[in-house]
Backbone of each chain as ProteinMPNN parsed JSONL, in Angstrom:
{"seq_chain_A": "XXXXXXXXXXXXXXXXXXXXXXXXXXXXXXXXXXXXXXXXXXXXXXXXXXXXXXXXXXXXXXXXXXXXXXXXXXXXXXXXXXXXXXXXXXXXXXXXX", "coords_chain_A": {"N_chain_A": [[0.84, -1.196, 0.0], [0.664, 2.422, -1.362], [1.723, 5.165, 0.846], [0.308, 7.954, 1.273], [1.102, 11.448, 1.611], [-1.32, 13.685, 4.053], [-4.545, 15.211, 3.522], [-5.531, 18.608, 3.751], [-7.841, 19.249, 5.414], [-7.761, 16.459, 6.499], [-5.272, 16.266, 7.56], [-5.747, 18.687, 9.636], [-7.613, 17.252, 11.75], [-6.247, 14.86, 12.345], [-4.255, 16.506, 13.841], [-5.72, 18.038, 16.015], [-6.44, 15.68, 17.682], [-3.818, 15.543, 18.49], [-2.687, 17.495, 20.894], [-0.346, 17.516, 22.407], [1.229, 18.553, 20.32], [3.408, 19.946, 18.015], [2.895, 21.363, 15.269], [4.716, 21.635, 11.858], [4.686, 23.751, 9.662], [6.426, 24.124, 7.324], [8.009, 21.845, 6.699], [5.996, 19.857, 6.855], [5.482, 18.456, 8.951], [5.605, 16.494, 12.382], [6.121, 17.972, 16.086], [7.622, 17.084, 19.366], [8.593, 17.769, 22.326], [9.938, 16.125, 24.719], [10.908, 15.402, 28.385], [12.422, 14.11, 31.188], [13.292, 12.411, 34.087], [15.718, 11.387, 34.335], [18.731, 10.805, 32.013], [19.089, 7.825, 32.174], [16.231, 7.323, 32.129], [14.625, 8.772, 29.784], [16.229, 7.475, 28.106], [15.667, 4.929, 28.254], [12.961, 5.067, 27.645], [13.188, 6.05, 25.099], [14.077, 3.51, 23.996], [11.858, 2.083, 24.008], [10.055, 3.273, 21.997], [11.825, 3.084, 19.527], [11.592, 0.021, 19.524], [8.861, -0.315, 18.589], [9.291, 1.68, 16.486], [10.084, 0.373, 15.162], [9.352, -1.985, 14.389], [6.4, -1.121, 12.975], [8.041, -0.302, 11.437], [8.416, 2.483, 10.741], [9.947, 5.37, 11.185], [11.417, 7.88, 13.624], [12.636, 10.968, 13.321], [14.652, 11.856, 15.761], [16.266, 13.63, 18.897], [18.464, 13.572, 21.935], [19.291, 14.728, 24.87], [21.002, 14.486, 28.082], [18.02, 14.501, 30.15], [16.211, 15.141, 28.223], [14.223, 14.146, 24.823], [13.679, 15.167, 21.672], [11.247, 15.162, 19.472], [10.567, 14.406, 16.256], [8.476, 14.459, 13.607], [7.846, 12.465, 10.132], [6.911, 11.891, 6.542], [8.789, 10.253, 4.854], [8.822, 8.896, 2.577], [6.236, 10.009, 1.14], [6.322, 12.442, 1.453], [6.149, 14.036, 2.844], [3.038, 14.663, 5.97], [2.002, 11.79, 7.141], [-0.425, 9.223, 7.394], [0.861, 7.739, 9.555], [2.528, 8.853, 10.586], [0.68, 10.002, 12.654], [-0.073, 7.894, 13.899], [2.476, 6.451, 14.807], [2.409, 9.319, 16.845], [0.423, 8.717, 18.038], [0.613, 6.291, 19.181], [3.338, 7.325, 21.178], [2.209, 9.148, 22.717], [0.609, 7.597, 24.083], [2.743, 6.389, 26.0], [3.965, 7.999, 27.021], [1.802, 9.151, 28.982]], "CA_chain_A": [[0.0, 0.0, 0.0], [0.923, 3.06, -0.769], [1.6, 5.803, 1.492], [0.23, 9.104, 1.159], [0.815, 12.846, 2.459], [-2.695, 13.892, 4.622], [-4.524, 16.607, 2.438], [-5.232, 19.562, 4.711], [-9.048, 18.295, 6.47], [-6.953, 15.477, 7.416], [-3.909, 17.277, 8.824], [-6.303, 19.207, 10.714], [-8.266, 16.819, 11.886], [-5.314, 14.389, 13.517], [-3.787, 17.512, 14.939], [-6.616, 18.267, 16.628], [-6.29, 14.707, 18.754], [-2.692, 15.559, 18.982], [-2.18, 18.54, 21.435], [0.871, 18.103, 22.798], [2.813, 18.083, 19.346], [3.684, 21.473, 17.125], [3.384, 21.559, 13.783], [5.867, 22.718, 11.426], [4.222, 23.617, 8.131], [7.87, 24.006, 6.3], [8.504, 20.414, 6.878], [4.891, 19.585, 6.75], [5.843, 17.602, 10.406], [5.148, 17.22, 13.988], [7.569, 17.827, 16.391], [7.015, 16.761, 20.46], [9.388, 17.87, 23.561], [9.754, 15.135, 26.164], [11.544, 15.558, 29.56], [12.248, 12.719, 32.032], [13.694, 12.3, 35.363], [17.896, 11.729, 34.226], [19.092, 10.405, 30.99], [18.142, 6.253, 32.322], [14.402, 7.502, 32.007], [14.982, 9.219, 28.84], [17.11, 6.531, 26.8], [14.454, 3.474, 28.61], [11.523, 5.811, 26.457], [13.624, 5.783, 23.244], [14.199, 2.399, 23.627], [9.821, 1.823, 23.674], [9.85, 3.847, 20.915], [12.652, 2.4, 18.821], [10.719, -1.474, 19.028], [7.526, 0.426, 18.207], [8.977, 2.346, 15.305], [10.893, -0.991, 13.928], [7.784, -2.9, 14.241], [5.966, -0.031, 12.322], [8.755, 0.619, 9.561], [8.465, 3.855, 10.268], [11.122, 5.597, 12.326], [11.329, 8.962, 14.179], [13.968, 11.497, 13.621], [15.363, 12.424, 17.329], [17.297, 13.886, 19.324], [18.724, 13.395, 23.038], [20.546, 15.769, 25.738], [20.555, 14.339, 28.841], [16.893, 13.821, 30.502], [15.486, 15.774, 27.301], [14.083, 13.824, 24.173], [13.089, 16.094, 20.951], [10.642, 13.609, 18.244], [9.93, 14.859, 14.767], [7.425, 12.974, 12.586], [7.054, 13.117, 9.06], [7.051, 10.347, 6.376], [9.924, 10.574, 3.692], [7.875, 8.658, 1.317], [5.269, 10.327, 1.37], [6.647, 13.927, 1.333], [5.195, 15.187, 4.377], [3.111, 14.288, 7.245], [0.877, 10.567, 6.967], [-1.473, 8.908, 8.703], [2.085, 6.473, 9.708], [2.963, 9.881, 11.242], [-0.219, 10.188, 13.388], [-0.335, 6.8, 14.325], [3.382, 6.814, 15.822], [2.71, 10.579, 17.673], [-0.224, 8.263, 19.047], [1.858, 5.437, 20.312], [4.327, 7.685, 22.164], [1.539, 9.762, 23.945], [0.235, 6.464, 24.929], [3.554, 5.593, 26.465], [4.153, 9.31, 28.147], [0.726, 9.75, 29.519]], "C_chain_A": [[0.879, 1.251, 0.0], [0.707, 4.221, 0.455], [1.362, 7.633, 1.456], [0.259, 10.434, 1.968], [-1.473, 13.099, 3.067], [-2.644, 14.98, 4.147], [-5.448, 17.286, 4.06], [-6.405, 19.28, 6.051], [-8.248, 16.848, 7.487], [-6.303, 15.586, 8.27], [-4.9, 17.713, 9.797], [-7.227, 18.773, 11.671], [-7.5, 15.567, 12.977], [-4.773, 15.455, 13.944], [-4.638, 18.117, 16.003], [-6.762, 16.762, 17.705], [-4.466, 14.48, 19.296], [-2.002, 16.638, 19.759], [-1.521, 19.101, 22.055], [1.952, 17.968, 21.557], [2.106, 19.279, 18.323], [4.007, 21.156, 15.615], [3.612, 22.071, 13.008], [5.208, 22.713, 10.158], [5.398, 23.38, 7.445], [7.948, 23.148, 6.226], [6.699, 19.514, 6.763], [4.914, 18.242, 8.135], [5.449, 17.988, 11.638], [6.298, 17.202, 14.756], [6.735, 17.533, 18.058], [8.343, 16.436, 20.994], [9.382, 16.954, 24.776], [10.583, 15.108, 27.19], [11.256, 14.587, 30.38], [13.212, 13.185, 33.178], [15.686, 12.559, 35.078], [17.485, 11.024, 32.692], [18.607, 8.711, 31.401], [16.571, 6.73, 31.466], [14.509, 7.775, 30.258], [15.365, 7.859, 27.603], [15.915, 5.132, 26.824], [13.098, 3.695, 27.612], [11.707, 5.603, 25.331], [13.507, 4.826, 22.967], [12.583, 1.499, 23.175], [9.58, 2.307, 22.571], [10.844, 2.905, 19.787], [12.108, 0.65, 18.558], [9.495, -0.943, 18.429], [8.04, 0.801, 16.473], [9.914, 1.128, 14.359], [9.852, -1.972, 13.117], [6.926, -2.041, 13.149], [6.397, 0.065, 11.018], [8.264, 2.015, 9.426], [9.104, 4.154, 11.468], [10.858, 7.351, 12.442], [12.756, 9.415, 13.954], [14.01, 12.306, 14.794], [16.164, 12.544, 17.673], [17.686, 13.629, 21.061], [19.813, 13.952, 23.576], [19.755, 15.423, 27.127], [19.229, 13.768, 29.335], [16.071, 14.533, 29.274], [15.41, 14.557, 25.522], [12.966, 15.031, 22.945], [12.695, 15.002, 19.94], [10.548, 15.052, 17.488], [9.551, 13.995, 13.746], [7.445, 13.547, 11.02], [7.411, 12.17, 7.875], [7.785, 10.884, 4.728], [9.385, 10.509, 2.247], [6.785, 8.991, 0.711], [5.398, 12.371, 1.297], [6.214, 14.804, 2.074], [4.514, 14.507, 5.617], [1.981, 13.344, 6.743], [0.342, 10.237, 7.976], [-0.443, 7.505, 10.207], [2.385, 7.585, 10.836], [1.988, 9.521, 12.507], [-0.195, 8.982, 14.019], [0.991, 6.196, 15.353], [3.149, 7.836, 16.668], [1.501, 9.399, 18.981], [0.068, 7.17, 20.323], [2.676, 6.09, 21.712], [3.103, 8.753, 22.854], [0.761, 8.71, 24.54], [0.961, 6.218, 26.175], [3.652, 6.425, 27.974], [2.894, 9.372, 28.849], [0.344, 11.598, 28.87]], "O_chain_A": [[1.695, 1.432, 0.904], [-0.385, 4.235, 1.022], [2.3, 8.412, 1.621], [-0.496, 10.548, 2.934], [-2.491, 12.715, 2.492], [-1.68, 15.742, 4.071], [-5.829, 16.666, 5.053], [-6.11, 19.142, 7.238], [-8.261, 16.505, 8.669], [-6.428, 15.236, 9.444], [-4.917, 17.088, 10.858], [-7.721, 19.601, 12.436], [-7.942, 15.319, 14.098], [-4.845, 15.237, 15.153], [-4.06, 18.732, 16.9], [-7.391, 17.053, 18.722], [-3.988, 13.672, 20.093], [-0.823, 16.85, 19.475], [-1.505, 20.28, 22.408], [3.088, 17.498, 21.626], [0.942, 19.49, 17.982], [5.039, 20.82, 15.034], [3.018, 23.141, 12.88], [5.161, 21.645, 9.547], [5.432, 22.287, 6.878], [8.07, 23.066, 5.003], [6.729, 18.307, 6.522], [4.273, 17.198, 8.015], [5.093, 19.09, 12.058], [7.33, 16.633, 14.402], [5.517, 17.685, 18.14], [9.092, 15.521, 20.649], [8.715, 17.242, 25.769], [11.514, 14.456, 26.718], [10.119, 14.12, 30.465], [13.819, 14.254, 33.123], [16.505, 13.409, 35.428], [16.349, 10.773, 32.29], [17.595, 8.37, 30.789], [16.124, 6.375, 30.376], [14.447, 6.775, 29.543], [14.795, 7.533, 26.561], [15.45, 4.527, 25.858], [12.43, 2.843, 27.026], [10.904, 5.136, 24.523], [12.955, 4.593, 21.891], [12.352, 0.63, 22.335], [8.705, 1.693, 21.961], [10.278, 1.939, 19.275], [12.258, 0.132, 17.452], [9.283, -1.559, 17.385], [7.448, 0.393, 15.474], [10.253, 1.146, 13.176], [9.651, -2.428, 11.991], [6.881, -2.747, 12.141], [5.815, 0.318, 9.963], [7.843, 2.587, 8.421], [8.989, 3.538, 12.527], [10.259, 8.0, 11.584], [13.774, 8.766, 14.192], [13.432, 13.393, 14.823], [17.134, 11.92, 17.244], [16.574, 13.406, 21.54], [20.964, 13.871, 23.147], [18.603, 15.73, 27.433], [19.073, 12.577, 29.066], [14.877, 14.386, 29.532], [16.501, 14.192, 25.084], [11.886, 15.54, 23.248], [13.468, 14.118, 19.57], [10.488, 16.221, 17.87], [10.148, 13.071, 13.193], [7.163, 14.7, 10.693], [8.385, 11.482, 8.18], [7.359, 11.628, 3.845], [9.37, 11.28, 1.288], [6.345, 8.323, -0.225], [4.527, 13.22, 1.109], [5.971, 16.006, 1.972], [5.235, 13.812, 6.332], [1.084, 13.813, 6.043], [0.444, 10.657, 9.129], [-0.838, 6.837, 11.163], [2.479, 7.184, 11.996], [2.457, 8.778, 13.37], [-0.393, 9.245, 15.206], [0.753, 5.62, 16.414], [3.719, 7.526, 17.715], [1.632, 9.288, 20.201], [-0.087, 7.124, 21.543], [2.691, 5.628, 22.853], [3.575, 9.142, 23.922], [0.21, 8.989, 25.605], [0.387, 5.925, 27.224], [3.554, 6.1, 29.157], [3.232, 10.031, 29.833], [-0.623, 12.22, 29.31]]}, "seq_chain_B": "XXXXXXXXXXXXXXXXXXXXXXXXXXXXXXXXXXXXXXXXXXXXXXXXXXXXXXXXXXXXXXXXXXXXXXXXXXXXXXXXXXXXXXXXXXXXXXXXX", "coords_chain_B": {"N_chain_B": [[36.247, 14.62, 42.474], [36.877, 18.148, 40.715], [36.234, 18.553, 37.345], [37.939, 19.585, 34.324], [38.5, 22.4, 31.933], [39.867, 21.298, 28.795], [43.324, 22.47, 28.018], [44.702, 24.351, 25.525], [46.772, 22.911, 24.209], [46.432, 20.085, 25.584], [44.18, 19.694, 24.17], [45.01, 19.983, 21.344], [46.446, 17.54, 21.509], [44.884, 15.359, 22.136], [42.826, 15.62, 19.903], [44.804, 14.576, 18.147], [44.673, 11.718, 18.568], [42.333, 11.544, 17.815], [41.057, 11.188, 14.743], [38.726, 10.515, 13.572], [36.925, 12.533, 14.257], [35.245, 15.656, 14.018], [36.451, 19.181, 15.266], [34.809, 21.218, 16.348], [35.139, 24.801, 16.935], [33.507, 26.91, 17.982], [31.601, 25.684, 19.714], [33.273, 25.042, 21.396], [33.794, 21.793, 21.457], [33.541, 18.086, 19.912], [32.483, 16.679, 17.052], [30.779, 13.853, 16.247], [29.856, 11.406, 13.078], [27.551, 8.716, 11.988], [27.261, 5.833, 10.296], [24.711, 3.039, 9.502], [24.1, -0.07, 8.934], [20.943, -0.107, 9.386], [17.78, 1.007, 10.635], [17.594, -0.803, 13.282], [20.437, -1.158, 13.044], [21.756, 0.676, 13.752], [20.145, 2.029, 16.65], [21.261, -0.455, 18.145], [23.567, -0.14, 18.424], [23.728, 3.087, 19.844], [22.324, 1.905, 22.268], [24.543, 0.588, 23.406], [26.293, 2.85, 23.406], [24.639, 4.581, 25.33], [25.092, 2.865, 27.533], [27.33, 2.987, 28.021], [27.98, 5.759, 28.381], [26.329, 5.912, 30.322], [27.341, 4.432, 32.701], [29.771, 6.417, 32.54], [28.681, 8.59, 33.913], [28.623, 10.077, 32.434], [27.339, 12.342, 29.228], [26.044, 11.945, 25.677], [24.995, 14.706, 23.625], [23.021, 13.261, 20.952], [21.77, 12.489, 18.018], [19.339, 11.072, 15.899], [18.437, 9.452, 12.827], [16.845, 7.089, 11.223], [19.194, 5.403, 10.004], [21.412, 7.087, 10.661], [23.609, 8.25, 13.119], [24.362, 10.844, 14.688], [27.132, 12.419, 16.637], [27.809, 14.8, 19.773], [30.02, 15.793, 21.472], [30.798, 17.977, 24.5], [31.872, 19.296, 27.778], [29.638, 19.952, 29.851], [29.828, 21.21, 32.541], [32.086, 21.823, 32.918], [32.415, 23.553, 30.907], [33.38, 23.16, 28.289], [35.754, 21.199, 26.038], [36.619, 18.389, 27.591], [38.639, 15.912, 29.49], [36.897, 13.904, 30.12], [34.817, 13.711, 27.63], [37.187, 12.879, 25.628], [37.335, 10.378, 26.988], [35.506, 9.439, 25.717], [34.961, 9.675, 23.418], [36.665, 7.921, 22.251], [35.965, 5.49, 23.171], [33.782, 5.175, 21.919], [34.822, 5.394, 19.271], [36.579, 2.638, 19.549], [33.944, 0.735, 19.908], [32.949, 0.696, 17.167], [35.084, 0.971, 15.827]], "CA_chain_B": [[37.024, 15.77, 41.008], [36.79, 18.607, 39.725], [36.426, 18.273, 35.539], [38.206, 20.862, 33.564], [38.017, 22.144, 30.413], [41.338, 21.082, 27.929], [44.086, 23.552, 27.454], [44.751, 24.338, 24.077], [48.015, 21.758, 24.259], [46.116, 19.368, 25.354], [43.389, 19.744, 22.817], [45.299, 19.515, 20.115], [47.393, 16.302, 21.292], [43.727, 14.473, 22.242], [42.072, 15.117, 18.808], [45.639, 13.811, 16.753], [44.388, 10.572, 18.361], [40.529, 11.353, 17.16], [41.222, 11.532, 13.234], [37.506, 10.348, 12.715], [35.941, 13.521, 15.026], [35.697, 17.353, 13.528], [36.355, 19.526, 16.389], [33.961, 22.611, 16.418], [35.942, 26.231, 18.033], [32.672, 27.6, 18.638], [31.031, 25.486, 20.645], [34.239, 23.713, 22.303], [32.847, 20.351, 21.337], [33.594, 17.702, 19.344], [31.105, 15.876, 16.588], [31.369, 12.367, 14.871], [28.814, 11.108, 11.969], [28.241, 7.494, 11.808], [25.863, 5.462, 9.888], [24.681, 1.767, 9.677], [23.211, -0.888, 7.878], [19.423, -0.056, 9.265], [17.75, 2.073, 12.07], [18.238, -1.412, 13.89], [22.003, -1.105, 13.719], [22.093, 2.349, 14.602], [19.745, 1.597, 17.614], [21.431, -0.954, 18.695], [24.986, 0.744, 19.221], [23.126, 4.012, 20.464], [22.154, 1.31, 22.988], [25.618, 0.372, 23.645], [26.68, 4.007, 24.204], [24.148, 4.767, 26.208], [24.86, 1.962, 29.034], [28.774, 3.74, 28.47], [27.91, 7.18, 28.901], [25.537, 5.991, 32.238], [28.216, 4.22, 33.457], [30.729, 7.099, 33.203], [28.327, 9.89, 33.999], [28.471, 11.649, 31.009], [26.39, 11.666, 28.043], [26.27, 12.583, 24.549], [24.631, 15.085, 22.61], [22.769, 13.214, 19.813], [20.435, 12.744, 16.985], [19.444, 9.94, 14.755], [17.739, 9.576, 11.092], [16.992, 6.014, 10.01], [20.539, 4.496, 9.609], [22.617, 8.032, 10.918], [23.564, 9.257, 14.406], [25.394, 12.335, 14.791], [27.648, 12.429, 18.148], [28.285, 15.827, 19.642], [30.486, 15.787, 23.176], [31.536, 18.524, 25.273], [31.57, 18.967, 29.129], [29.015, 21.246, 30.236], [30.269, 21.542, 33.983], [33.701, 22.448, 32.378], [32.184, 25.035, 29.845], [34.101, 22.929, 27.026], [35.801, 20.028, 25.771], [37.208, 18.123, 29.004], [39.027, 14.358, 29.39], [35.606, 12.721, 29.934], [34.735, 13.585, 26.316], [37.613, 12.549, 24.659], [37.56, 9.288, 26.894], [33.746, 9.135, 25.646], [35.041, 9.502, 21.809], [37.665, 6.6, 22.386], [35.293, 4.365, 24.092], [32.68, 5.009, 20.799], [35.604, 4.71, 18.151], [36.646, 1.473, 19.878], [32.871, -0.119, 19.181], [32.505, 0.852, 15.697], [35.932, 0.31, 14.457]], "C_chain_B": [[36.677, 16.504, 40.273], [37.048, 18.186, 37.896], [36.492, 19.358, 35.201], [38.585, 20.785, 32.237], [39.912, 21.959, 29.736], [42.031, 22.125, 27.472], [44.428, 23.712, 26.352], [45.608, 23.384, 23.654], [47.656, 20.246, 24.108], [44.789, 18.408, 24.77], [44.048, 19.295, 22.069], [45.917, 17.855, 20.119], [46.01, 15.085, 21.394], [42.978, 14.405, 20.462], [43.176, 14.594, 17.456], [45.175, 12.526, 17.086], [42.686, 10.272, 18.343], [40.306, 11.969, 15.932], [39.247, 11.305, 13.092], [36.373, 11.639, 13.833], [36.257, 15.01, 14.916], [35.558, 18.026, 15.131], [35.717, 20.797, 16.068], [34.295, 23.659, 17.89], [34.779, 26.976, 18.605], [31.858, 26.997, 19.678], [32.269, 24.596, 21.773], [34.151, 22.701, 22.191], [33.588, 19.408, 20.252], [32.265, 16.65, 18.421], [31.947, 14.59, 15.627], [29.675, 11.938, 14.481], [28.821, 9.811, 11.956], [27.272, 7.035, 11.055], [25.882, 4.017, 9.588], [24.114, 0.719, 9.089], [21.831, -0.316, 7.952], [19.004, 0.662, 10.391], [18.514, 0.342, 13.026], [19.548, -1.131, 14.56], [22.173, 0.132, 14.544], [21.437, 2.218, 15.824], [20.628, 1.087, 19.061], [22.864, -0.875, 19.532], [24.263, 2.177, 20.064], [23.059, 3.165, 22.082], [23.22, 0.818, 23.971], [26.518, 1.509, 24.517], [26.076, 4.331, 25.558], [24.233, 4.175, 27.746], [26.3, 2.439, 29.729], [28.604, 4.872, 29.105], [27.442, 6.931, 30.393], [26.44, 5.551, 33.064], [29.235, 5.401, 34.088], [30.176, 8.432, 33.372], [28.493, 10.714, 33.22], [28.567, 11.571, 29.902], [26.036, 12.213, 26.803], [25.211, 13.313, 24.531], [23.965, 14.184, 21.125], [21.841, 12.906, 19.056], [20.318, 11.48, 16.326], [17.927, 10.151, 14.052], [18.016, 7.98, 10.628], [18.404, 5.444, 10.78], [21.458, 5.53, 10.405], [22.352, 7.944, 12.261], [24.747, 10.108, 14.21], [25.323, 12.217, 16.399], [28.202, 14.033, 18.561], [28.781, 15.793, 21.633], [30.998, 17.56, 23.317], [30.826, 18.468, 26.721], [30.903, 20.414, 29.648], [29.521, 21.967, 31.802], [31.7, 22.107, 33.701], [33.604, 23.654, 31.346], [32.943, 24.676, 28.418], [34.982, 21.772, 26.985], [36.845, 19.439, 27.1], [37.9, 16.53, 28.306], [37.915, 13.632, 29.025], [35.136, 12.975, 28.661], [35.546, 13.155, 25.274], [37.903, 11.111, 25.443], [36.218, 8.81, 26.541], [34.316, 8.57, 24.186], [35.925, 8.468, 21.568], [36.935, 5.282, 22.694], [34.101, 4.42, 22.422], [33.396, 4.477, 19.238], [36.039, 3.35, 18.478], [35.587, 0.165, 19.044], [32.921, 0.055, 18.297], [33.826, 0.928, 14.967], [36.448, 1.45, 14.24]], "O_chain_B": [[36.18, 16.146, 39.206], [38.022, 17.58, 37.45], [35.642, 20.214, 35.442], [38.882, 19.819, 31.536], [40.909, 22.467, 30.249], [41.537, 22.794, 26.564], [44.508, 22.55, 25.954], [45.265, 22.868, 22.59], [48.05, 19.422, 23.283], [44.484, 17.217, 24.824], [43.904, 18.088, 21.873], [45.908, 17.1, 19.146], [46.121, 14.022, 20.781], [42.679, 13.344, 19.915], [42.836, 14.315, 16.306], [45.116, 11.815, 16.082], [42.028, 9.287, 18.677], [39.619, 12.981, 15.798], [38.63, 12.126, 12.414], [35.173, 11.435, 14.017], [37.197, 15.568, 15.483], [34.814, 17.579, 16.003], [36.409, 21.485, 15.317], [34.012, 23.559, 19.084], [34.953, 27.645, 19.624], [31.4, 27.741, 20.545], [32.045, 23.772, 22.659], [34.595, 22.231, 23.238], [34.383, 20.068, 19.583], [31.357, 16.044, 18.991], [32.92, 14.427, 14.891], [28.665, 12.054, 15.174], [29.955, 9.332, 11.913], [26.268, 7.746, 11.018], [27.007, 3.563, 9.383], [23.153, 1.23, 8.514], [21.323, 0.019, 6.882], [19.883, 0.976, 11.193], [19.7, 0.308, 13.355], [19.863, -0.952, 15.737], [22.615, 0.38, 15.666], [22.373, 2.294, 16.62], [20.764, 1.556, 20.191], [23.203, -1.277, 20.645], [24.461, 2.043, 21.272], [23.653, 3.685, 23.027], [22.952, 0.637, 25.159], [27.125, 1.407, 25.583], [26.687, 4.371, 26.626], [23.747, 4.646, 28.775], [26.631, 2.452, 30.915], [28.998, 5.054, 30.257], [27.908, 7.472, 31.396], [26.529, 6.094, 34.166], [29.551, 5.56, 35.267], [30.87, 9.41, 33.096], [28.507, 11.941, 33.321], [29.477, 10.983, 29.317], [25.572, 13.335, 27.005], [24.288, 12.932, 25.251], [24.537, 14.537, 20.094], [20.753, 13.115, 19.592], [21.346, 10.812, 16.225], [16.866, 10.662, 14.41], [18.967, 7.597, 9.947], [18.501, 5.143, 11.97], [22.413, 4.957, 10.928], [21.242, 7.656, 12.708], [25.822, 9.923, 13.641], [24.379, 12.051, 17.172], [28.985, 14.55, 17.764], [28.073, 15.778, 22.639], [31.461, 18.218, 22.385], [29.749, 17.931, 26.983], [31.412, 21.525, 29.792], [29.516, 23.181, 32.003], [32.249, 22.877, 34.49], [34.478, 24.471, 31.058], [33.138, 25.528, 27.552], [35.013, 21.205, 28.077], [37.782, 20.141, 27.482], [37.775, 16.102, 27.159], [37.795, 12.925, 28.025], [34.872, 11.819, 28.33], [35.073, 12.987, 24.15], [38.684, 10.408, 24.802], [35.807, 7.778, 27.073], [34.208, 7.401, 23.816], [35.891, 8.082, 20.4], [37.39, 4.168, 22.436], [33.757, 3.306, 22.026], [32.962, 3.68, 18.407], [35.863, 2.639, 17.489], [35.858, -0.726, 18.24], [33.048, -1.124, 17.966], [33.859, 0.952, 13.736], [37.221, 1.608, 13.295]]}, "name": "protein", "num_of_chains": 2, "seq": "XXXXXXXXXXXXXXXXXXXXXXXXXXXXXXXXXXXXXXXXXXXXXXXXXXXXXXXXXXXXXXXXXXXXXXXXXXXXXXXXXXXXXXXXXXXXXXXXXXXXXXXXXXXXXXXXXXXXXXXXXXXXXXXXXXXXXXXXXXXXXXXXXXXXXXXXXXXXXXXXXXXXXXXXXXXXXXXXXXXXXXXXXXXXXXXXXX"}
C-alpha cells in the first residue's frame, strides 16, 4: 500500500487529537518535547519507541541531551506528514501519559 | 574531582588521536557522523553508548535519522571540551571500528 501525504481536512483533523505536538508547516511535520527524570528515564523511552517504530517501519527522527528527548514525525515517502505519522505521535503519547 | 576544560596543548594532542571527530571552536565540542546498515544497527549501538555514557556519567549530545547518528560531546560543567569527552570519543571509536 501506498503511502500518502494527509490533504489539509486530514492534517487538521489528527492535529486536533494531537495537542501536545507542534506543527511545522515548512517540513509539513510534527515535532514533540519530552523531559524525564535523568538520561536512564529518557534513553528506557527511546528504547519503547525504537521497538515500536521498527515494528511499524516507520522511524522517528530524534534527538537526546541528557533527561530531554526532541521527536519529529514526518514520512519521507510520502513527502510530508501521513497517517504512519499520526499513528506513531499516538503510540508515544500512549507511552508518556 | 573537579572536571576541567582542555588547554589548548592538550586539545590539540587528544584530537591527533581522534582523526575520525571534527572539532567545532565555537562550541568547544567535538562531533562524529556514523551510519549503519538499518535504524536497527544504529539503535542498537546508540544502545551500547548509552549503558557507556551511564556508566561514566556523562552523556552525549545526539540525533538519529533512520541508519545516521550524529555524536556531539563537550563537558558542560567544564564550559568545554574536558578528558571525559575525549575518553567518551575513544570508548565510541573502539565499538565501531
Amino acid at each position: 500500500m501506498t503511502i500518502r501525504r494527509l490533504d489539509e481536512a486530514e492534517r487538521a483533523e489528527a492535529l486536533s487529537g494531537l495537542p501536545e505536538w507542534r506543527y511545522d508547516p515548512g517540513r509539513d511535520a510534527i515535532h514533540r518535547r519530552l523531559t524525564f527524570l535523568d538520561f536512564a528515564a529518557a534513553f528506557a523511552f527511546m528504547t519503547r519507541i525504537a521497538i515500536l517504530a521498527e515494528k511499524a517501519d516507520h522511524h522517528p527522527e530524534w534527538s537526546n541531551v541528557w533527561n530531554r528527548v526532541d521527536i519529529t514525525l514526518t514520512t519521507h515517502d510520502a513527502d510530508g506528514l501521513s497517517q504512519r505519522d499520526v499513528a506513531l505521535a499516538q503510540a508515544i503519547d500512549s507511552i508518556v501519559g
